[in-house]
C-alpha positions as CSV (number, residue, x, y, z in Angstrom):
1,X,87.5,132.2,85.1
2,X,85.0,130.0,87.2
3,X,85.3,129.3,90.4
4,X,86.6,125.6,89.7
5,X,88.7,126.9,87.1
6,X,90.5,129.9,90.0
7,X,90.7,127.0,92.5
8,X,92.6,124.4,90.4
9,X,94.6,127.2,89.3
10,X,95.3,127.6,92.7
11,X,96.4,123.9,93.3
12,X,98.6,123.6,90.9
13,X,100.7,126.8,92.3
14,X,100.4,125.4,95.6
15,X,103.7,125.3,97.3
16,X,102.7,124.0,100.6
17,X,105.0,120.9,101.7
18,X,107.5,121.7,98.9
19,X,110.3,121.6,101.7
20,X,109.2,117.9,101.8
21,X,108.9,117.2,97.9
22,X,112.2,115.3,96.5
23,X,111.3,116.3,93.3
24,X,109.5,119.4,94.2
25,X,106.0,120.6,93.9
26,X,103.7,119.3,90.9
27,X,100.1,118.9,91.9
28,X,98.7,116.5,89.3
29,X,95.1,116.2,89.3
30,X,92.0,116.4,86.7
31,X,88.9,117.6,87.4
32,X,85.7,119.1,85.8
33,X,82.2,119.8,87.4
34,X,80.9,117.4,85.0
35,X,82.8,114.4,86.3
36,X,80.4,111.6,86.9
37,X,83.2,109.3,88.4
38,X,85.8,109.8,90.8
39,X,88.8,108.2,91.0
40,X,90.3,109.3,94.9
41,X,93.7,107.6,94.8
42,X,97.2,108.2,97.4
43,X,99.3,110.4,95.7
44,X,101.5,110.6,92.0
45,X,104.1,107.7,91.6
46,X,107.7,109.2,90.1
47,X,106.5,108.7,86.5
48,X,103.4,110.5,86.8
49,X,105.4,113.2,88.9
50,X,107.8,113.4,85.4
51,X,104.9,113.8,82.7
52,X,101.9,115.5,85.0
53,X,99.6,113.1,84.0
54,X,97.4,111.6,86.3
55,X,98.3,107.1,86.5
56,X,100.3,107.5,83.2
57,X,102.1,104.1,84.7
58,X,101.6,100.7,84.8
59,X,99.2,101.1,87.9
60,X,96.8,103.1,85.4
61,X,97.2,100.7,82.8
62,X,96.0,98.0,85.0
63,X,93.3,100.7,86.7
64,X,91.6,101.0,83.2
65,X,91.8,97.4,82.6
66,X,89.7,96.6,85.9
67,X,87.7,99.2,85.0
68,X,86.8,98.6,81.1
69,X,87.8,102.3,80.2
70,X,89.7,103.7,77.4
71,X,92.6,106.2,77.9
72,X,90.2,108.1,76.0
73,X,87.3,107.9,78.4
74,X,89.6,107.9,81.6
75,X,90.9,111.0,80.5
76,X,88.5,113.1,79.9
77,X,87.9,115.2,82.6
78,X,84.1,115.7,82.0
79,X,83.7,112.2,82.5
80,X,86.9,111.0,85.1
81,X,87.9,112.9,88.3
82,X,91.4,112.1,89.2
83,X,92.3,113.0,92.6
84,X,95.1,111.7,95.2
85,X,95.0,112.2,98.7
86,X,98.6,114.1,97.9
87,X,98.8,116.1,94.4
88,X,102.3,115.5,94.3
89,X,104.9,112.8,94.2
90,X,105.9,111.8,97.8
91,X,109.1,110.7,97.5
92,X,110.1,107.1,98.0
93,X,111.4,104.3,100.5
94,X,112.9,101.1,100.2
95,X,109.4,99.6,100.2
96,X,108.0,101.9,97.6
97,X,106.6,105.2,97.5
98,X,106.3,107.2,100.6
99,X,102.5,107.8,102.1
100,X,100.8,111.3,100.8
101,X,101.6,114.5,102.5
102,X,99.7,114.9,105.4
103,X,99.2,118.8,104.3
104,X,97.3,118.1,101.1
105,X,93.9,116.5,102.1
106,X,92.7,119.3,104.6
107,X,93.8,122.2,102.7
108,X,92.5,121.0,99.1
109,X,90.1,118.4,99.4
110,X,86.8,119.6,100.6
111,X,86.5,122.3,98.2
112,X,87.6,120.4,95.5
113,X,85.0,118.1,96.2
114,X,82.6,120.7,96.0
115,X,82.8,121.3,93.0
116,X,82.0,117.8,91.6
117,X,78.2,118.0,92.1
118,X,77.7,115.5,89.0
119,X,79.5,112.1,90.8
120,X,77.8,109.5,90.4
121,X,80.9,106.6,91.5
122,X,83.6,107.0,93.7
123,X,86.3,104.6,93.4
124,X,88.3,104.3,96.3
125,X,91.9,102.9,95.7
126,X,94.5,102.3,98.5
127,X,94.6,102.8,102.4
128,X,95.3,106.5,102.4
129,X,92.2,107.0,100.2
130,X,90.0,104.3,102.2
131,X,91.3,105.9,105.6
132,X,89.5,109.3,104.5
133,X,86.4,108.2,102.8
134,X,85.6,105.2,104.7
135,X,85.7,106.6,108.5
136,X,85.5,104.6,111.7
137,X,87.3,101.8,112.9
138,X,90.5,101.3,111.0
139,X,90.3,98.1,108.2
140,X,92.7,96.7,106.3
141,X,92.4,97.5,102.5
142,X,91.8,93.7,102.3
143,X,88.8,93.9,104.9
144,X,87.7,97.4,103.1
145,X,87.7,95.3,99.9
146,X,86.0,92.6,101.1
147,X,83.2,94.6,102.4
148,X,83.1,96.2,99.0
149,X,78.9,95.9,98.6
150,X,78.2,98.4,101.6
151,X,79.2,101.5,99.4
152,X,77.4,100.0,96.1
153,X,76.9,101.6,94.2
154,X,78.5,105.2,95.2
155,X,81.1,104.2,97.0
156,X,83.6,100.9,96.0
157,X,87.1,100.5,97.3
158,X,89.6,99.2,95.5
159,X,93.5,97.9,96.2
160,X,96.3,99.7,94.7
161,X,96.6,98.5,91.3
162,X,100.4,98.5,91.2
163,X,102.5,96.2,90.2
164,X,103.6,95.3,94.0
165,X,100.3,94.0,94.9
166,X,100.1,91.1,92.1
167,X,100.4,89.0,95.7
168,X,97.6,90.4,97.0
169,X,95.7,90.0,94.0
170,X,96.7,86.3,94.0
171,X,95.6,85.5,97.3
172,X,92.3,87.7,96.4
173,X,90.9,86.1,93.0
174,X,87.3,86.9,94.6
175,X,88.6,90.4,93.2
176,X,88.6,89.9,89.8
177,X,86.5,86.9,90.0
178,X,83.1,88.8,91.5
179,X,84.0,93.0,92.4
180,X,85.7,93.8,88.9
181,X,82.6,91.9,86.4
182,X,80.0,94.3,88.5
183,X,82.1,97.0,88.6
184,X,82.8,97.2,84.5
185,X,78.8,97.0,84.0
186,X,78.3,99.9,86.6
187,X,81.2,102.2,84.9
188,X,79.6,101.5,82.2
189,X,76.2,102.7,83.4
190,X,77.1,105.6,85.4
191,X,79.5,107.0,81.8
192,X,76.0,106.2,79.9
């Protein structure tokens, strides 16, 4: 077993904030050394929670859309990291799904990462994600968005693509307008 193979092995038995977990523990992730993109997202929505497959919702439907992929291409794990701030599904409130555990990130993240020395692209999707990768003073994820060209063409955050932001994407057509054109010809180069 190689060392990536023992540690996801690892996170999928972790057990950590199960006290928390409404549904209980189910880290959902996919990962292989040869990942040349990176998807770092919050945490599994309820559905994803049900079938252990990573944005097997409406928010990945929309996610490959914006991105020009295939389920075929987003799923295969030499190709597409999937990784949430939180492995498993939150829980939720009467605004939506509650933040990531808190536990997840420092425990998991850092020597996940390690082991994705091929990544070429990290999409950044959502303020818990943005928060981590995008240190300093605290944006919004509109202002994070906005400023989308200082990570080019490493490092590009994105909003959440669920359903509950279609205001957000109204109010933002620069989005698909000017970020998601560029971003479908990059995807395409980095998967070349």
């Amino acid at each position: 077993m190689s060392s990536l193979a023992a540690l996801l092995a690892e996170v999928r038995a972790c057990t950590l904030c199960a006290e928390h977990l409404p549904l209980g523990p189910r880290p959902v992730l996919q990962m292989h050394a040869s990942a040349r993109i990176l998807i770092a997202s919050q945490a599994p929505g309820r559905k994803v929670h049900e079938t252990g497959i990573p944005f097997n919702d409406v928010s990945g439907d929309r996610l490959r859309e914006w991105l020009g992929m295939t389920p075929d291409v987003f799923y295969d794990a030499r190709k597409v990291a999937l990784m949430g701030m939180g492995f498993c599904f939150p829980g939720s409130s009467k605004a939506g799904d509650l933040p990531p555990r808190p536990e997840c990130a420092p425990a998991w993240r850092q020597s996940l990462l390690a082991h994705l020395p091929n990544v070429r692209l990290t999409l950044v999707i959502g303020q818990y994600a943005q928060a981590y990768h995008f240190p300093g003073p605290k944006a919004s994820v509109t202002e994070t968005v906005q400023a989308w060209r200082k990570g080019w063409p490493h490092t590009v955050p994105l909003p959440h693509p669920s359903p509950r932001n279609r205001l957000w994407l109204k109010r933002n057509p620069w989005f698909e307008e000017e970020l998601l054109p560029e971003l479908r010809v990059l995807v395409r180069e980095v998967l070349a």
